[in-house]
C-alpha positions as a Markdown table, in Angstrom:
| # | Residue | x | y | z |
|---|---|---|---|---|
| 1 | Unk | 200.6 | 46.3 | -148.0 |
| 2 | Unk | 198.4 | 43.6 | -149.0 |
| 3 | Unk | 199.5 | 39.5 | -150.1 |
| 4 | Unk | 197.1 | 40.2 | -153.0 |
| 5 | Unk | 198.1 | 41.2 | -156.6 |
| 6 | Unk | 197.1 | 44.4 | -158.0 |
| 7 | Unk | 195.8 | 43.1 | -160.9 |
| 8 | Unk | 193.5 | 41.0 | -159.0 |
| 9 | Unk | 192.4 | 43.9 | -156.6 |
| 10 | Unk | 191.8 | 46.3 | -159.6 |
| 11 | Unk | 189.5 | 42.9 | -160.5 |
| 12 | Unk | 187.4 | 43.3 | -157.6 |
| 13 | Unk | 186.6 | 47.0 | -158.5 |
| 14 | Unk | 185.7 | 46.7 | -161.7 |
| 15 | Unk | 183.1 | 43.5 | -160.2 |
| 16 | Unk | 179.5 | 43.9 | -160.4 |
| 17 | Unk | 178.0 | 42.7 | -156.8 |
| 18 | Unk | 174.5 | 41.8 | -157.6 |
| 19 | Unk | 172.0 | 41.6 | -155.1 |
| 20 | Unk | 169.4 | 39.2 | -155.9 |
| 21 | Unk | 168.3 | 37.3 | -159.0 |
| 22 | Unk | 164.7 | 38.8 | -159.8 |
| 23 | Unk | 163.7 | 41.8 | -161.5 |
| 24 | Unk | 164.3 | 43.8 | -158.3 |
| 25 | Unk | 167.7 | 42.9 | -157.6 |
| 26 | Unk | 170.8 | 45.4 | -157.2 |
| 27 | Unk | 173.9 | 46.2 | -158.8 |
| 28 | Unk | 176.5 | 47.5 | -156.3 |
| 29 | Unk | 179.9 | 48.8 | -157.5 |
| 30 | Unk | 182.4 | 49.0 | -154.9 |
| 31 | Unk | 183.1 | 53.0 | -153.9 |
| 32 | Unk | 179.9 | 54.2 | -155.8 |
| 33 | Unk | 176.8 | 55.4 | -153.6 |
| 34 | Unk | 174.0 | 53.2 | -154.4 |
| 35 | Unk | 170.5 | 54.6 | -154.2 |
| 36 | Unk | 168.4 | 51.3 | -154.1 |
| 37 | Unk | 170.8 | 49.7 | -151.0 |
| 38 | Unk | 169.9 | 52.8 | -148.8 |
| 39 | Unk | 166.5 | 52.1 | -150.2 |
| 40 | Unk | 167.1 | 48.4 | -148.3 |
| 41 | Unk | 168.5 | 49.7 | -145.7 |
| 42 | Unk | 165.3 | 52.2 | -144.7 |
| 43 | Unk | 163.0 | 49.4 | -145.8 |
| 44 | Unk | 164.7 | 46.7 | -142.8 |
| 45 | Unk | 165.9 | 49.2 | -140.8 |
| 46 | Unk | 169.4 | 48.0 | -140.9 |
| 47 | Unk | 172.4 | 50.5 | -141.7 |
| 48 | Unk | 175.1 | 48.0 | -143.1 |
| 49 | Unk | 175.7 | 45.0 | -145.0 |
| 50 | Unk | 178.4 | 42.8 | -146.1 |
| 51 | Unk | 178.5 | 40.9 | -149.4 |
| 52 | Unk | 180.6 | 37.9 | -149.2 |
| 53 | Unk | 181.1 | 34.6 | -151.2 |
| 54 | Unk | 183.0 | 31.4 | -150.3 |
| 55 | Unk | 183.6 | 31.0 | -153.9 |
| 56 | Unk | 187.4 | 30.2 | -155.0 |
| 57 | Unk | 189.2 | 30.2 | -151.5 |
| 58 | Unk | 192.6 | 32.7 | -152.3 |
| 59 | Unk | 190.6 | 33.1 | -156.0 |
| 60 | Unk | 192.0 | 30.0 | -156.5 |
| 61 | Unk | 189.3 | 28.4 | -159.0 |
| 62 | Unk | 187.7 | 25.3 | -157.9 |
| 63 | Unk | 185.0 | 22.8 | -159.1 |
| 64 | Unk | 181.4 | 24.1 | -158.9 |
| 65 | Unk | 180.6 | 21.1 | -156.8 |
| 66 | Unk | 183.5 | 22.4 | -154.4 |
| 67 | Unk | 182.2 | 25.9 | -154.2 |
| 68 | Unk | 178.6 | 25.0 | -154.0 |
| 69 | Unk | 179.4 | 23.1 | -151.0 |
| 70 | Unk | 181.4 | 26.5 | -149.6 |
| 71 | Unk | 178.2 | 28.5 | -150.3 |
| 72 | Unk | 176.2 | 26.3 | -148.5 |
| 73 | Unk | 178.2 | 25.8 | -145.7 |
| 74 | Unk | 178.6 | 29.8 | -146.1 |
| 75 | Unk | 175.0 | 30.0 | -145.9 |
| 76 | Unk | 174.5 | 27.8 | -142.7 |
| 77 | Unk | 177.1 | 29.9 | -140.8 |
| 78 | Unk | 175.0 | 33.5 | -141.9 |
| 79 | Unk | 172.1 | 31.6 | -141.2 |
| 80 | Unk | 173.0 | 31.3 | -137.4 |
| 81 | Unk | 173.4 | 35.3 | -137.1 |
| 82 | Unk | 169.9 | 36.4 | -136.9 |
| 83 | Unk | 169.8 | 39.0 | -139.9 |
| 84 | Unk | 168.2 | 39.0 | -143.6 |
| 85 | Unk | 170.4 | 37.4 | -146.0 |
| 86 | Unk | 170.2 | 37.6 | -149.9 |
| 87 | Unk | 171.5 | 35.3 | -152.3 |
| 88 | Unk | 173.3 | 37.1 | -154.6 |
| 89 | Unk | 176.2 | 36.9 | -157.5 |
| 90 | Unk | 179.4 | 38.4 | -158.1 |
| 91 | Unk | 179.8 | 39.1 | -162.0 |
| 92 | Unk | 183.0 | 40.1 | -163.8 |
| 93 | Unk | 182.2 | 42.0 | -166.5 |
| 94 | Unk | 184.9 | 40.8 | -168.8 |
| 95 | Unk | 184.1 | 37.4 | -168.2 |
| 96 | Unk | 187.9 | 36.4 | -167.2 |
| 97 | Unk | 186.3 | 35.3 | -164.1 |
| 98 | Unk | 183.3 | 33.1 | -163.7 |
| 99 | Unk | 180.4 | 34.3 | -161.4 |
| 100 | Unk | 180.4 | 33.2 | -158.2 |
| 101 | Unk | 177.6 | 32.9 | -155.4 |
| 102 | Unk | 177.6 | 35.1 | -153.3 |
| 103 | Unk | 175.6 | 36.4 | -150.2 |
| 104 | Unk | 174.1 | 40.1 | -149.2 |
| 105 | Unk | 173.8 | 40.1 | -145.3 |
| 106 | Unk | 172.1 | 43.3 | -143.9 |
| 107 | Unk | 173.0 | 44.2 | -140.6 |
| 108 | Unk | 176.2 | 41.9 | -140.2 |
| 109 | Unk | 179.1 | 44.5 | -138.7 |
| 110 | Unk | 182.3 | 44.9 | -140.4 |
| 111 | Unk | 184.3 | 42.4 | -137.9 |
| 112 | Unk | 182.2 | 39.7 | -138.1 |
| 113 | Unk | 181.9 | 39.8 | -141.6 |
| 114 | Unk | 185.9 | 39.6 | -142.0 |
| 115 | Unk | 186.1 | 37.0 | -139.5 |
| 116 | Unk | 183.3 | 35.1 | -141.2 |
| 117 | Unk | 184.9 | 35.5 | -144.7 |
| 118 | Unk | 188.7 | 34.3 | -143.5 |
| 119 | Unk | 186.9 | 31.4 | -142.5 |
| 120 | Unk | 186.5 | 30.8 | -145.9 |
| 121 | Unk | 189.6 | 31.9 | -147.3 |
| 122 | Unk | 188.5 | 34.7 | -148.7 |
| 123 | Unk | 190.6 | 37.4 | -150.3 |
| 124 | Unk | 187.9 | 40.1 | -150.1 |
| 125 | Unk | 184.5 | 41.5 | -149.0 |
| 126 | Unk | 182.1 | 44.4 | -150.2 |
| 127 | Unk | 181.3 | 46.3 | -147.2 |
| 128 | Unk | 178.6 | 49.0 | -146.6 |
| 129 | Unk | 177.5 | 51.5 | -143.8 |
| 130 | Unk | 174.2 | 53.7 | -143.6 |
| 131 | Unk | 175.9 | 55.7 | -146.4 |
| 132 | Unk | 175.8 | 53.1 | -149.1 |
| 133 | Unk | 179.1 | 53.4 | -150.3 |
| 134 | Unk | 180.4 | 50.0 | -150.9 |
| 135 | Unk | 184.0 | 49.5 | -149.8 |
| 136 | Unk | 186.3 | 46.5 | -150.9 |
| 137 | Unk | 187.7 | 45.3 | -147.9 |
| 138 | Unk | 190.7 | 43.4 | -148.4 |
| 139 | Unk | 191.4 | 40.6 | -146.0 |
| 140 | Unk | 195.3 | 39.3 | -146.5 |
């Protein structure tokens, strides 16, 4: 049983988690195989990744000043873990929710990526293996 509200969690599913800002960047939808991250995976030999944001500790909304902070300080954590990391955004496609940075790290294991997220009070993460499925993986 989870502290978080169905509403919110069916939320997080229907969340596009893009990868990168150019004209190459991904869309991954959580539980749907996604051809161009296995395509990432092959290119940096890596077989996982975690997609995690320090936006809106507990989706509580806070200023943009106080969550661009969180993503840098987010960033200088990953930063320490020597893997590729790509900035990327998390879009609801309503637009009840604004987007919020976010961060694709290829290679980071499903542990540390929950640890690193409850560190930032985070509700959530998108989580892949070599299959590129992403999962939601719900932290409270």
């Amino acid at each position: 049983m989870s502290d978080i509200s169905p509403d919110l969690i069916a939320n997080y599913y229907t969340t596009h988690y893009q990868v990168g800002t150019d004209s190459d960047r991904i869309i991954l939808r959580i539980d749907q195989h996604s051809e161009p991250l296995s395509q990432l995976f092959i290119a940096t030999n890596t077989a996982c990744a975690a997609f995690i944001s320090a936006y809106n500790p507990f989706s509580q909304l806070r200023s943009t000043e106080d969550n661009l902070i969180a993503h840098t300080q987010l960033h200088q954590l990953l930063f320490q873990h020597p893997k590729q990391i790509i900035e990327g955004m998390g879009i609801d496609p309503s637009g009840t929710w604004p987007a919020e940075k976010s961060w694709l790290v290829l290679g980071l294991d499903l542990d540390t990526a929950q640890t690193i997220a409850q560190q930032f009070n985070q509700n959530a993460i998108v989580w892949s293996n070599i299959n590129a499925i992403p999962k939601l993986i719900l932290l409270r």
